[in-house]
N, CA, C and O atoms as a DFTB+ gen file, in Angstrom:
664 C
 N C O
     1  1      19.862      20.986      -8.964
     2  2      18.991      19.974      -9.538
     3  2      18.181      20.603     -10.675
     4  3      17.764      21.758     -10.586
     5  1      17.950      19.777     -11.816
     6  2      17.365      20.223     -12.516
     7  2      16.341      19.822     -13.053
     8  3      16.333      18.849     -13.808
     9  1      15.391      20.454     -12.774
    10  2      13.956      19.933     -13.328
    11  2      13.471      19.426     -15.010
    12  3      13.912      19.968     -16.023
    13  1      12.682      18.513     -15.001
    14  2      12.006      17.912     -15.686
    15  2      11.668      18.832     -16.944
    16  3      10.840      19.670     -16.587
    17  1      12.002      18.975     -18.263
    18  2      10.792      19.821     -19.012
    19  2       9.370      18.560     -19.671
    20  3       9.438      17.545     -20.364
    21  1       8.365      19.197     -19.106
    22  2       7.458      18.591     -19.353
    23  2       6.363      19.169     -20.395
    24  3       5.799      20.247     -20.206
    25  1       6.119      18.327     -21.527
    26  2       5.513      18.689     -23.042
    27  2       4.041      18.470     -22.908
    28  3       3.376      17.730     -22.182
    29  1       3.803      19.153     -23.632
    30  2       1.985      18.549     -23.335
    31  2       1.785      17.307     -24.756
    32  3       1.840      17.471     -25.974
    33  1       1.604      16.390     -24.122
    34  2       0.808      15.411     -24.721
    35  2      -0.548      15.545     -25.335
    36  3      -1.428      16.066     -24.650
    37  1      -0.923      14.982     -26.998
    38  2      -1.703      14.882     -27.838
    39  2      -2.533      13.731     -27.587
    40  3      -1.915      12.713     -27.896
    41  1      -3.769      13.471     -27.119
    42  2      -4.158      11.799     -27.171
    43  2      -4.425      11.286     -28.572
    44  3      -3.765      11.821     -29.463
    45  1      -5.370      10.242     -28.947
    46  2      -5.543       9.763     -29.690
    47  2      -6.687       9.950     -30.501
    48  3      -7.631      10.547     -29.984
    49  1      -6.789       9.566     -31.645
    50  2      -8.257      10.340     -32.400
    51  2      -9.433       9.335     -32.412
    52  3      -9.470       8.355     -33.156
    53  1     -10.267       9.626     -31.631
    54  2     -11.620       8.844     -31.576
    55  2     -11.537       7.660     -32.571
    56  3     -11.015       7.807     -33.676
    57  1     -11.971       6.687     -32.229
    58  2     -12.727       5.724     -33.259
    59  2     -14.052       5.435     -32.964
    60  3     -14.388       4.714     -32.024
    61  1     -14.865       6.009     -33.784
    62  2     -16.337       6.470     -34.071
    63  2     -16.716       6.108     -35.114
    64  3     -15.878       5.459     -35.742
    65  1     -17.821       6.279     -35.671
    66  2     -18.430       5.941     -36.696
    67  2     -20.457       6.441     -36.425
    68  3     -20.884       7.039     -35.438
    69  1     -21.119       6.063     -37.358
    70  2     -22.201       6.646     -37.561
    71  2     -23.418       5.817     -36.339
    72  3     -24.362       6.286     -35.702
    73  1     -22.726       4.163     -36.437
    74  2     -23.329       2.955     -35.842
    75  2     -23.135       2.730     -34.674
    76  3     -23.757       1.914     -33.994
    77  1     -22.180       3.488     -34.294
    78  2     -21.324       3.035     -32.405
    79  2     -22.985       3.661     -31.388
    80  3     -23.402       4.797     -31.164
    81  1     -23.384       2.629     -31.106
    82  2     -24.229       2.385     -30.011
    83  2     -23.773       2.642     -28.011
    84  3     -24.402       3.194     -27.109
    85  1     -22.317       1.874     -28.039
    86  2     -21.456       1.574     -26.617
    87  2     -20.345       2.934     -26.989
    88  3     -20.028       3.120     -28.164
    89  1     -19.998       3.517     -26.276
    90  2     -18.665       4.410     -26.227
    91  2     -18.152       4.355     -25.358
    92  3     -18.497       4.906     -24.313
    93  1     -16.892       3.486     -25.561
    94  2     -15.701       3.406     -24.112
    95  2     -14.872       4.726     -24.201
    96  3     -14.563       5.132     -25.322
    97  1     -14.450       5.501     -22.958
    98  2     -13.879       6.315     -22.971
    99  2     -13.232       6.200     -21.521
   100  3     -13.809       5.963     -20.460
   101  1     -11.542       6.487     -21.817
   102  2     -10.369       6.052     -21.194
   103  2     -10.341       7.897     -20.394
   104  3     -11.090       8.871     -20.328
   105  1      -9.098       7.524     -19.971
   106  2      -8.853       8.814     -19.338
   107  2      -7.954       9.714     -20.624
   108  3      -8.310      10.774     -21.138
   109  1      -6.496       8.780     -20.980
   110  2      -5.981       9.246     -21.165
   111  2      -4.806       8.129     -21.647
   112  3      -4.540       7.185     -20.902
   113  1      -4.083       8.312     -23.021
   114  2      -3.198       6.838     -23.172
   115  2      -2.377       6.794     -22.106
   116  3      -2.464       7.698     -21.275
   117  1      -1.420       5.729     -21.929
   118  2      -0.392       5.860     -21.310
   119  2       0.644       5.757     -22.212
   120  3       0.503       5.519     -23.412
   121  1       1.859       5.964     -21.538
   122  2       3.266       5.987     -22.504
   123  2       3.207       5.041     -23.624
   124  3       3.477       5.207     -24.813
   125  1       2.731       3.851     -22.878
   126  2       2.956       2.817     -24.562
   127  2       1.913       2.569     -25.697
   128  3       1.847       1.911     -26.736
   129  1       1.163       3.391     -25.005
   130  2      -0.160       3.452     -26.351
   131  2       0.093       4.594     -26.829
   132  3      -0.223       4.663     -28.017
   133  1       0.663       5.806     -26.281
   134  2       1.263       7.024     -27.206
   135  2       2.899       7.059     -28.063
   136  3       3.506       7.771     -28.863
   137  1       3.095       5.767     -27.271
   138  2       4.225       5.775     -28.578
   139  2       3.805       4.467     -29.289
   140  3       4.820       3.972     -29.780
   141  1       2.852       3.807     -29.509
   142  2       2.622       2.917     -30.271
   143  2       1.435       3.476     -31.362
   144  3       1.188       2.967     -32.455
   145  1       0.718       4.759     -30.711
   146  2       0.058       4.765     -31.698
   147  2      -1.214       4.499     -32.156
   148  3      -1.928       4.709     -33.137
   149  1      -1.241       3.696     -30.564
   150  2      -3.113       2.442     -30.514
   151  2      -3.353       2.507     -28.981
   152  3      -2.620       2.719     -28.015
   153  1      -4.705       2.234     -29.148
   154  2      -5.331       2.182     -27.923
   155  2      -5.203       0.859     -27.281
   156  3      -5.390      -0.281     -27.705
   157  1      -4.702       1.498     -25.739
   158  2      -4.699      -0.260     -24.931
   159  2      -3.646      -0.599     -25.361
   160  3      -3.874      -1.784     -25.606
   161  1      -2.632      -0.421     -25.640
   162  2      -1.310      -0.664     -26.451
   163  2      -0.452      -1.495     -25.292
   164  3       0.187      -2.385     -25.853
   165  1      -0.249      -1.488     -23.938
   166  2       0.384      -2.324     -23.189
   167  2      -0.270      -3.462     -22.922
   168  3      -1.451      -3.642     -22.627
   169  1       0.795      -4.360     -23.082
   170  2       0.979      -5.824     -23.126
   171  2      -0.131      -6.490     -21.606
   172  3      -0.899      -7.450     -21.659
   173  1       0.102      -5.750     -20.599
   174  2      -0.809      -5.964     -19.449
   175  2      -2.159      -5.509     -18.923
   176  3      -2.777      -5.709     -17.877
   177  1      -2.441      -4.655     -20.307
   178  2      -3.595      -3.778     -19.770
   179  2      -4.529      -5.098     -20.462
   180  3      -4.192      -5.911     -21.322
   181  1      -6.016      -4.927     -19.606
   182  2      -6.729      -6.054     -19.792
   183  2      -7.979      -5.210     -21.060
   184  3      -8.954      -5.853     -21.450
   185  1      -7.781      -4.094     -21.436
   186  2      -9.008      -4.059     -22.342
   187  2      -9.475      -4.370     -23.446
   188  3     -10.654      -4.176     -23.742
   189  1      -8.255      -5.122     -24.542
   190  2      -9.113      -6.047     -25.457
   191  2      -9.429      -7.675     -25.322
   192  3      -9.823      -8.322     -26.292
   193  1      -9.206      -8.279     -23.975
   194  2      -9.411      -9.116     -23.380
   195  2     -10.751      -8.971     -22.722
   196  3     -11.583      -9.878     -22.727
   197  1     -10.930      -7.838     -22.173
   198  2     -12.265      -7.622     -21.531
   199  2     -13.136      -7.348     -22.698
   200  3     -14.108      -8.104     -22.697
   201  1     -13.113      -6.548     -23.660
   202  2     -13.923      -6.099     -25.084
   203  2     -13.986      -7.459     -25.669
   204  3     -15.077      -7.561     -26.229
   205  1     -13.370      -8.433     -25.774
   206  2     -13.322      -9.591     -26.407
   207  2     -14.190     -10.347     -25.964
   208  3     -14.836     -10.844     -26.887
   209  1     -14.643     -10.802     -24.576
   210  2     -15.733     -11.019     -23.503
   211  2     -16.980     -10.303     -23.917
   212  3     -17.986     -10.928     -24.255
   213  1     -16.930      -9.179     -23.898
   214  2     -18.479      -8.328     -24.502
   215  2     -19.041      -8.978     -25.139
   216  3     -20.036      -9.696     -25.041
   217  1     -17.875      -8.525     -26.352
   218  2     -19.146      -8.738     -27.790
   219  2     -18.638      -9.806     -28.156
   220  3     -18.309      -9.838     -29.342
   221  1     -18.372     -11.098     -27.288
   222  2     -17.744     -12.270     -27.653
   223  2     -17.020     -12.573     -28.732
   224  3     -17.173     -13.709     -29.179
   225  1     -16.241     -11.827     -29.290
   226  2     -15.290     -11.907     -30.880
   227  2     -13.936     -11.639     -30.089
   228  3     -13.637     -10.661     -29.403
   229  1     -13.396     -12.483     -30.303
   230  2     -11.572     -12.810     -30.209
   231  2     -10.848     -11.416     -30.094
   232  3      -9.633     -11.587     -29.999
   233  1     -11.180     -10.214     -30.076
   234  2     -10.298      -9.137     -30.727
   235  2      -8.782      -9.396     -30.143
   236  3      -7.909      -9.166     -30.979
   237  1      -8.383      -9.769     -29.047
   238  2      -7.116      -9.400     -28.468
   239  2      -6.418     -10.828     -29.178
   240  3      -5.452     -11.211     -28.518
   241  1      -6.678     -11.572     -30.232
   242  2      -6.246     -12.145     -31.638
   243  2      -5.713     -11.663     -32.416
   244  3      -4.618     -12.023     -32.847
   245  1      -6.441     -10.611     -32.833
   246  2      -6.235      -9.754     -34.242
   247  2      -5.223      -8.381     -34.146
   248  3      -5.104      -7.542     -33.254
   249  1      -4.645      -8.511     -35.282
   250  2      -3.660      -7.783     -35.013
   251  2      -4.320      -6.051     -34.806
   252  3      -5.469      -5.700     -35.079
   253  1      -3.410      -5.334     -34.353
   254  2      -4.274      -3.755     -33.799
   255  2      -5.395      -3.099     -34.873
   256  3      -6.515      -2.636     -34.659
   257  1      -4.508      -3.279     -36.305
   258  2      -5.284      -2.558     -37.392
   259  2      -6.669      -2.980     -38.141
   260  3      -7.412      -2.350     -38.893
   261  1      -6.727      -4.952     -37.375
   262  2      -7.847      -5.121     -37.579
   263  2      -8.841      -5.102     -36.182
   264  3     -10.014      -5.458     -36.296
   265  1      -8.542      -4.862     -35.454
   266  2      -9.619      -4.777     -34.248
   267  2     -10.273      -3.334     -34.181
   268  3     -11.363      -3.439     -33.619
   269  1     -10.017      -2.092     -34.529
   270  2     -10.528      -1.347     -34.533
   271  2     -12.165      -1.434     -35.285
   272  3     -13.308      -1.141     -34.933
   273  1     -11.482      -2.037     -36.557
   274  2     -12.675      -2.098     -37.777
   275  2     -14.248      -2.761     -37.174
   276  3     -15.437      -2.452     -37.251
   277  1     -13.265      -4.045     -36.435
   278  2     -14.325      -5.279     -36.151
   279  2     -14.798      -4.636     -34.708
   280  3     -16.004      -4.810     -34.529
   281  1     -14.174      -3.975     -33.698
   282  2     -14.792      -2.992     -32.761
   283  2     -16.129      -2.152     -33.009
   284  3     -17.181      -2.064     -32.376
   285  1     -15.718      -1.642     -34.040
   286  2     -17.149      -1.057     -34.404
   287  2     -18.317      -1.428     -35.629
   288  3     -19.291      -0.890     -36.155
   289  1     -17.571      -2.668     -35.711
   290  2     -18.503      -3.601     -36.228
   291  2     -19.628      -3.678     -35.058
   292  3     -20.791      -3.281     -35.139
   293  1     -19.070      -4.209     -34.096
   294  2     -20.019      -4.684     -33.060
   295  2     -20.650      -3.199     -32.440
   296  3     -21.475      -3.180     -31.526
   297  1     -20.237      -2.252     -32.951
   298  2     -21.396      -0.923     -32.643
   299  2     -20.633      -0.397     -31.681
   300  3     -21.140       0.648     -31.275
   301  1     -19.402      -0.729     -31.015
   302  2     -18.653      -0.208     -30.184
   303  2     -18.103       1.130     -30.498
   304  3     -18.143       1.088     -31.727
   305  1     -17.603       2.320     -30.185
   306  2     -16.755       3.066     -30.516
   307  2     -15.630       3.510     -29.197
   308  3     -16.062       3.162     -28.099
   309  1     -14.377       4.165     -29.165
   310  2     -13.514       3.946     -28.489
   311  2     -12.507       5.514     -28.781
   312  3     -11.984       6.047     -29.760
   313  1     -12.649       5.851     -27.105
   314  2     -11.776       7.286     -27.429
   315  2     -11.358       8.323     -25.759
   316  3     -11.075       7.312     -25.115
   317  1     -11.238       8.969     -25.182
   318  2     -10.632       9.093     -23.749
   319  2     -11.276      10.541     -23.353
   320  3     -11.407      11.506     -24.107
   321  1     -11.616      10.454     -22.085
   322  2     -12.047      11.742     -21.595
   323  2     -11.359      13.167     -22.054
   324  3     -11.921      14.149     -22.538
   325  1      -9.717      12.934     -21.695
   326  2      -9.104      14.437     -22.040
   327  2      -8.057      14.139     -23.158
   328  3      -7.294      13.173     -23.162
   329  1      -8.134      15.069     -24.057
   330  2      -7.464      15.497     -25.729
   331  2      -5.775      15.711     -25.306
   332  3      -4.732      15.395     -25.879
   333  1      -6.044      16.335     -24.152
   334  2      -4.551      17.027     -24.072
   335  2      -3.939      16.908     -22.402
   336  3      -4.726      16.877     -21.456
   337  1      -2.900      16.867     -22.274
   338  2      -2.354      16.855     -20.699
   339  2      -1.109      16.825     -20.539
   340  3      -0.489      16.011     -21.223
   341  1      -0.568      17.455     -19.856
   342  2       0.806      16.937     -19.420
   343  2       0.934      16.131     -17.832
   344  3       0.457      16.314     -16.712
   345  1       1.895      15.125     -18.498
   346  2       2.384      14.146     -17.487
   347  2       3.603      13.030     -17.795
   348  3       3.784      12.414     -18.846
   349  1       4.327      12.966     -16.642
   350  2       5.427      12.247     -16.855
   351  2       5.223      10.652     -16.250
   352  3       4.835      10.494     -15.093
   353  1       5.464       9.714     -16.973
   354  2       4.644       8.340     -16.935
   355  2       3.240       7.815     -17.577
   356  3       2.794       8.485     -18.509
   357  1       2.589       6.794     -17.198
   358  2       1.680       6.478     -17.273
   359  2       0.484       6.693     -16.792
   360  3      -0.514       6.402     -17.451
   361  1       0.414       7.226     -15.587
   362  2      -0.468       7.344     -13.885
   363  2      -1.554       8.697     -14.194
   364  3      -1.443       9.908     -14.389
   365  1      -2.555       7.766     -14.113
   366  2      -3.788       9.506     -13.682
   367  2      -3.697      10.477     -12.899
   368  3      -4.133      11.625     -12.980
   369  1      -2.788       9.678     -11.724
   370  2      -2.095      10.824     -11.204
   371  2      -1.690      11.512     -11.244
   372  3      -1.822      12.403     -10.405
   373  1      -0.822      11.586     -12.363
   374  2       0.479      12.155     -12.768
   375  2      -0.346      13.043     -13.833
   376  3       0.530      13.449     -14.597
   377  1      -1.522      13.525     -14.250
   378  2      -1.910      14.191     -15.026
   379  2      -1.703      15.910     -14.673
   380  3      -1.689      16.322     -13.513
   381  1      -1.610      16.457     -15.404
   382  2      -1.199      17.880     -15.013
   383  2      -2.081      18.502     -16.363
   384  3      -2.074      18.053     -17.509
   385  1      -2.981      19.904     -15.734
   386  2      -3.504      20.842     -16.948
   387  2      -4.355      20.175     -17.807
   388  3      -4.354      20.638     -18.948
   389  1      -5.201      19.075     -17.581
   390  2      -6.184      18.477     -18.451
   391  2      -6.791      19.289     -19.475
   392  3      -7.327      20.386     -19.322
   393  1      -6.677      18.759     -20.326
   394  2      -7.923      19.659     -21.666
   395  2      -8.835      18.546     -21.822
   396  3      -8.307      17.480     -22.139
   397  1     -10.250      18.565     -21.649
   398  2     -11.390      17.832     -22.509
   399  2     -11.710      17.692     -23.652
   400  3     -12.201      18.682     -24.193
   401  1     -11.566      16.454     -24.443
   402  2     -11.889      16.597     -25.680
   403  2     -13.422      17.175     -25.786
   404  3     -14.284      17.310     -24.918
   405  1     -13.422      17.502     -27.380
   406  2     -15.029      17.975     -27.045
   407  2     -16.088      17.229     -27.814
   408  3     -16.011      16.853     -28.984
   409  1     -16.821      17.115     -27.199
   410  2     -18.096      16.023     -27.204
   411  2     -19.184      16.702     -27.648
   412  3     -20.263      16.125     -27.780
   413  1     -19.034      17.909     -27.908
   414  2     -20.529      18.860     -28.669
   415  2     -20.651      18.231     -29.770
   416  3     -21.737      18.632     -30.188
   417  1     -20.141      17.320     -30.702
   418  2     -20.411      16.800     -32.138
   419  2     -20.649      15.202     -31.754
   420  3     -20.334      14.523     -32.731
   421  1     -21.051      14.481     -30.774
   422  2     -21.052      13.116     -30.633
   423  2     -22.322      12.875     -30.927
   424  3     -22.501      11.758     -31.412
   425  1     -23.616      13.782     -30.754
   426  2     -24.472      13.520     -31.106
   427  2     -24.754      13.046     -33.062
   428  3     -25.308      12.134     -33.676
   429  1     -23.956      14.349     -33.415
   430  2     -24.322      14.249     -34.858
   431  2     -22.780      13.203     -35.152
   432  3     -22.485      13.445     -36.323
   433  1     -22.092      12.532     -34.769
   434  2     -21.055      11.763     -35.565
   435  2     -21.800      10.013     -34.817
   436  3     -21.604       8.933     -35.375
   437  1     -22.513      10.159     -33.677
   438  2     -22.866       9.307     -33.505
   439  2     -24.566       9.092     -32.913
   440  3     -25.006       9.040     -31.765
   441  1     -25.083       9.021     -33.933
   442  2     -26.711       9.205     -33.708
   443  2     -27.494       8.180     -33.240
   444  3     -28.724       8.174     -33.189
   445  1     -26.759       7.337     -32.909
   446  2     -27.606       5.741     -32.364
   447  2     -26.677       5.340     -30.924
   448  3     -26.700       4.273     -30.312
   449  1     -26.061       6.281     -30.694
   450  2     -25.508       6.097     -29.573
   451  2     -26.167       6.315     -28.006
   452  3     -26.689       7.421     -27.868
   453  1     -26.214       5.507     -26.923
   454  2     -27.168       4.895     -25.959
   455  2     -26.327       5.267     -25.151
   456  3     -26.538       6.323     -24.554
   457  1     -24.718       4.259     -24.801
   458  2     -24.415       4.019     -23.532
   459  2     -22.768       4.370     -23.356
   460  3     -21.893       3.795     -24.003
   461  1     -22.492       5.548     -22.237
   462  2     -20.905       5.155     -22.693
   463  2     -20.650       4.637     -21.363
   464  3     -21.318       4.864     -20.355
   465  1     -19.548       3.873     -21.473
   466  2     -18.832       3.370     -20.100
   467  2     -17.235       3.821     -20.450
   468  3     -16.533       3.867     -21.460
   469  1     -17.077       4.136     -18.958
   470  2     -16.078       4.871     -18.829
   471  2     -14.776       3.670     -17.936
   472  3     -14.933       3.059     -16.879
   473  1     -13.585       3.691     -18.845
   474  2     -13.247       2.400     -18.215
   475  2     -11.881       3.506     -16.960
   476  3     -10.861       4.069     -17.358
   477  1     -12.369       3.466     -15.612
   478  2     -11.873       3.680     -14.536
   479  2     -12.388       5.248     -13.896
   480  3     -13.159       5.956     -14.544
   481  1     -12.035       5.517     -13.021
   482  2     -12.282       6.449     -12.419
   483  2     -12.103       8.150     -12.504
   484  3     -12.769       9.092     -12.075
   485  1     -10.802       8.022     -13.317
   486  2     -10.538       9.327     -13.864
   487  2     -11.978       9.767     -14.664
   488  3     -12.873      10.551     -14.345
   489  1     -11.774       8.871     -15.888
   490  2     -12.532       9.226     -16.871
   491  2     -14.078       9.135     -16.231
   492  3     -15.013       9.592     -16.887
   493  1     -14.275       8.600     -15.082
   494  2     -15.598       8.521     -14.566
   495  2     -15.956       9.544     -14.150
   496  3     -17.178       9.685     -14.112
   497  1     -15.074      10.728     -13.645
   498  2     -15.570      11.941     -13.402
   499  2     -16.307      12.834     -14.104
   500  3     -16.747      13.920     -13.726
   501  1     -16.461      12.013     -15.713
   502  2     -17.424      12.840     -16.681
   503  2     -18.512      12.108     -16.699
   504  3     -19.383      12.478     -17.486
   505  1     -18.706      11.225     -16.095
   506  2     -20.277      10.351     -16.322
   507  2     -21.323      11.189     -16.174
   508  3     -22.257      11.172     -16.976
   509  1     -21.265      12.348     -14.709
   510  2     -22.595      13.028     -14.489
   511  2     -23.199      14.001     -16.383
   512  3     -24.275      14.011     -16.981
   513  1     -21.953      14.586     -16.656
   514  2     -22.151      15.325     -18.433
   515  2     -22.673      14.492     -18.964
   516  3     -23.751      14.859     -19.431
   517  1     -22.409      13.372     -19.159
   518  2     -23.139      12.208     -20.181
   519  2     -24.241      11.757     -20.211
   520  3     -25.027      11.520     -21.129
   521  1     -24.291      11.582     -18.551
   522  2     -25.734      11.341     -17.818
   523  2     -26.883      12.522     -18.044
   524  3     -28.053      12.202     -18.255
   525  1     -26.541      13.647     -17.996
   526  2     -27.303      14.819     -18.053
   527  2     -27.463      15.315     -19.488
   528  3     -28.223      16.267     -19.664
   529  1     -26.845      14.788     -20.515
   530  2     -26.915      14.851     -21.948
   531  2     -28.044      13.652     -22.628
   532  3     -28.504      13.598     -23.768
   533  1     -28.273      12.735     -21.434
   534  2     -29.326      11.533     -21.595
   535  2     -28.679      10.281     -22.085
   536  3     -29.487       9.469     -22.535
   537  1     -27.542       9.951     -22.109
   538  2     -27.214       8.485     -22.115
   539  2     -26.653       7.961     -20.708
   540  3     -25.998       8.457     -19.792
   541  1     -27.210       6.762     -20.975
   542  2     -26.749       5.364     -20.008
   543  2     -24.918       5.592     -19.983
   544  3     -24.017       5.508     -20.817
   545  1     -25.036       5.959     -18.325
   546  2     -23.636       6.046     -18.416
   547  2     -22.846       4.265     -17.094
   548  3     -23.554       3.761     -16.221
   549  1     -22.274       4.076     -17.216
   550  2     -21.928       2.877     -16.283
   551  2     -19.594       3.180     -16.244
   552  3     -18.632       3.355     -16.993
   553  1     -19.920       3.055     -14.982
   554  2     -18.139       3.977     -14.800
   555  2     -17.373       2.009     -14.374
   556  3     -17.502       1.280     -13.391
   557  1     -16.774       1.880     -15.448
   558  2     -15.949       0.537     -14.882
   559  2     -14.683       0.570     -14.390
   560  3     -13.966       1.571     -14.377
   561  1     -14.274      -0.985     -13.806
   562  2     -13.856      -1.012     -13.151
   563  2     -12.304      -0.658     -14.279
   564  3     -12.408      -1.013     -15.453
   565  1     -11.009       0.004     -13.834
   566  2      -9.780       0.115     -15.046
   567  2      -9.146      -1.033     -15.339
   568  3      -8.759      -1.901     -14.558
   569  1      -9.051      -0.983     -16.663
   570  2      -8.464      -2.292     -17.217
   571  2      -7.308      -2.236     -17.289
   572  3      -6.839      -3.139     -17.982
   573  1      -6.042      -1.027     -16.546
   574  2      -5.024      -0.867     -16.088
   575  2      -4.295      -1.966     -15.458
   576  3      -4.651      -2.704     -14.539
   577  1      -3.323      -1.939     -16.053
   578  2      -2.205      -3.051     -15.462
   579  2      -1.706      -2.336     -13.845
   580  3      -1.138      -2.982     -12.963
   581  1      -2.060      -0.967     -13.764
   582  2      -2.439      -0.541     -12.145
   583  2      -3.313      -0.269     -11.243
   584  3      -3.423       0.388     -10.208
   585  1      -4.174      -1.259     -12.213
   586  2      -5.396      -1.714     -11.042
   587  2      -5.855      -3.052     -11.043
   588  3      -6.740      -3.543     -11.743
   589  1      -5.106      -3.620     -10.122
   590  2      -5.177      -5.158      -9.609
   591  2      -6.024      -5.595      -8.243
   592  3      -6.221      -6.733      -7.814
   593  1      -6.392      -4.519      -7.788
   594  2      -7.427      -4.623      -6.694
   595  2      -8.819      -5.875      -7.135
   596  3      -9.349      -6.583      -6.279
   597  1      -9.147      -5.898      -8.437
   598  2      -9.889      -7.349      -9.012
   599  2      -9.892      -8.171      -9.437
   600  3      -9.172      -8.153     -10.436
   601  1     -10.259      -8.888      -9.299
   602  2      -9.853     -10.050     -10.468
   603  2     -10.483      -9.714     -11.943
   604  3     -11.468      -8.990     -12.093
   605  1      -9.624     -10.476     -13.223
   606  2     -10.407     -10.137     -13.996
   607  2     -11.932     -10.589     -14.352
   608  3     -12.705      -9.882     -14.999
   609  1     -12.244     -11.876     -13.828
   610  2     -13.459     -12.420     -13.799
   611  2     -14.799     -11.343     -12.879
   612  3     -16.011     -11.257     -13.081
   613  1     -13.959     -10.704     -11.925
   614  2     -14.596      -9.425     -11.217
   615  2     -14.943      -8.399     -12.159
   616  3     -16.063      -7.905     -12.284
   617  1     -13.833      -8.087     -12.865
   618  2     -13.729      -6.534     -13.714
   619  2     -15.171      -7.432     -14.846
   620  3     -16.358      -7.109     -14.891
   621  1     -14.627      -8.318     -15.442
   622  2     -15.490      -8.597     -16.785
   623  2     -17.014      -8.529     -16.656
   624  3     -17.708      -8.265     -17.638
   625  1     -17.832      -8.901     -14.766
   626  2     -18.703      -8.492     -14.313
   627  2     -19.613      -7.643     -14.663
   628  3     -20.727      -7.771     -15.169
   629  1     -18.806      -6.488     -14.226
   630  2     -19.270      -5.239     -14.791
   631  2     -19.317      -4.957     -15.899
   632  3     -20.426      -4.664     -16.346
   633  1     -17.959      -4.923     -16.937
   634  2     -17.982      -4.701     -18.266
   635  2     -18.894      -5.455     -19.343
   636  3     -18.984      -5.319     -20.563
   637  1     -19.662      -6.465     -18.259
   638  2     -20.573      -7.115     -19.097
   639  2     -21.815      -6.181     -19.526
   640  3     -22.311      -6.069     -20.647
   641  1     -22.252      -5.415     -18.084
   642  2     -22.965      -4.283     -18.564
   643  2     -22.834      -3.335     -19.392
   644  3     -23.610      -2.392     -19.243
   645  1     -22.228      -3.294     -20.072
   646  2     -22.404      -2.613     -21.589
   647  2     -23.179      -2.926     -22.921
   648  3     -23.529      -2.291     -23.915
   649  1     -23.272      -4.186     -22.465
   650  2     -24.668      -4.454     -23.511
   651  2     -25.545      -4.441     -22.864
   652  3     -25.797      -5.115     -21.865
   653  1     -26.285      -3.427     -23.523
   654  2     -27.957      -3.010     -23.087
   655  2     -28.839      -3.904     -24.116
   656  3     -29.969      -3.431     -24.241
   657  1     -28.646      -4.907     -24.775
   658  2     -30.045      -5.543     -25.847
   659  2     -28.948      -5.696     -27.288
   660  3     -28.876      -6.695     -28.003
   661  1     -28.237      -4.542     -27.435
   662  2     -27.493      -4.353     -28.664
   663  2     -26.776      -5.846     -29.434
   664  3     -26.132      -5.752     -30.479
């Protein structure tokens, strides 16, 4: 039998800006957002449906290249706990050798920034760093098409807490 060769995977490059107030941060893409290129890239994952609910603007309308823009229009910014990993599939599980992106420059790329929410549990394992760096951290529920344990009217609940006043 012959084993698997397994590559280490590149994630995706922050979308930030000077104004991003909210910072969602994922774990990690899955297969179809790393071969597409975009965040949230599968057809079943609920997070520009849930982001669309937030800041009440249509995004999961607009085609990918304009939702980023209008994302951080609304002060949002958008980017994943770990830079680097190997894994075969989609699954947090399936993560092998994590690298952390690094967050020593978020202060100075994002200076009005308050609150990040972390959409699922992987990536929730960095809330206490965030918390102890002094922002509002809130760990949601995953907008994973493999996590059906809620409804979405449940998940959107929570994700409502991301606006703090903003």
């Amino acid at each position: 039998m012959q084993k698997a060769i397994v590559s280490t995977l590149t994630g995706l490059a922050p979308v930030l800006d000077a104004q991003v107030r909210i910072l969602v941060l994922g774990s990690f893409p899955g297969a179809a957002s790393l071969a597409a290129g975009q965040y949230y890239a599968h057809p079943r994952n609920q997070f520009w449906r849930l982001m669309s609910n937030v800041v009440q603007d249509d995004l999961a309308a607009l085609a990918y290249a304009e939702r980023l823009p209008r994302l951080l229009a609304h002060g949002v910014g958008l980017w994943d706990v770990l830079g680097e990993c190997e894994r075969i599939g989609s699954l947090d599980s399936a993560i092998r050798k994590p690298a952390a992106n690094d967050f020593d420059r978020l202060r100075q790329l994002c200076p009005l920034l308050e609150t990040v929410g972390f959409n699922g549990q992987a990536s929730g394992k960095f809330a206490p760093q965030f918390s102890a760096a002094g922002y509002r951290t809130l760990i949601l529920p995953s907008s994973s098409p493999a996590h059906m344990t809620m409804s979405f009217e449940q998940k959107l609940e929570v994700w409502r807490g991301l606006h703090c006043g903003g």
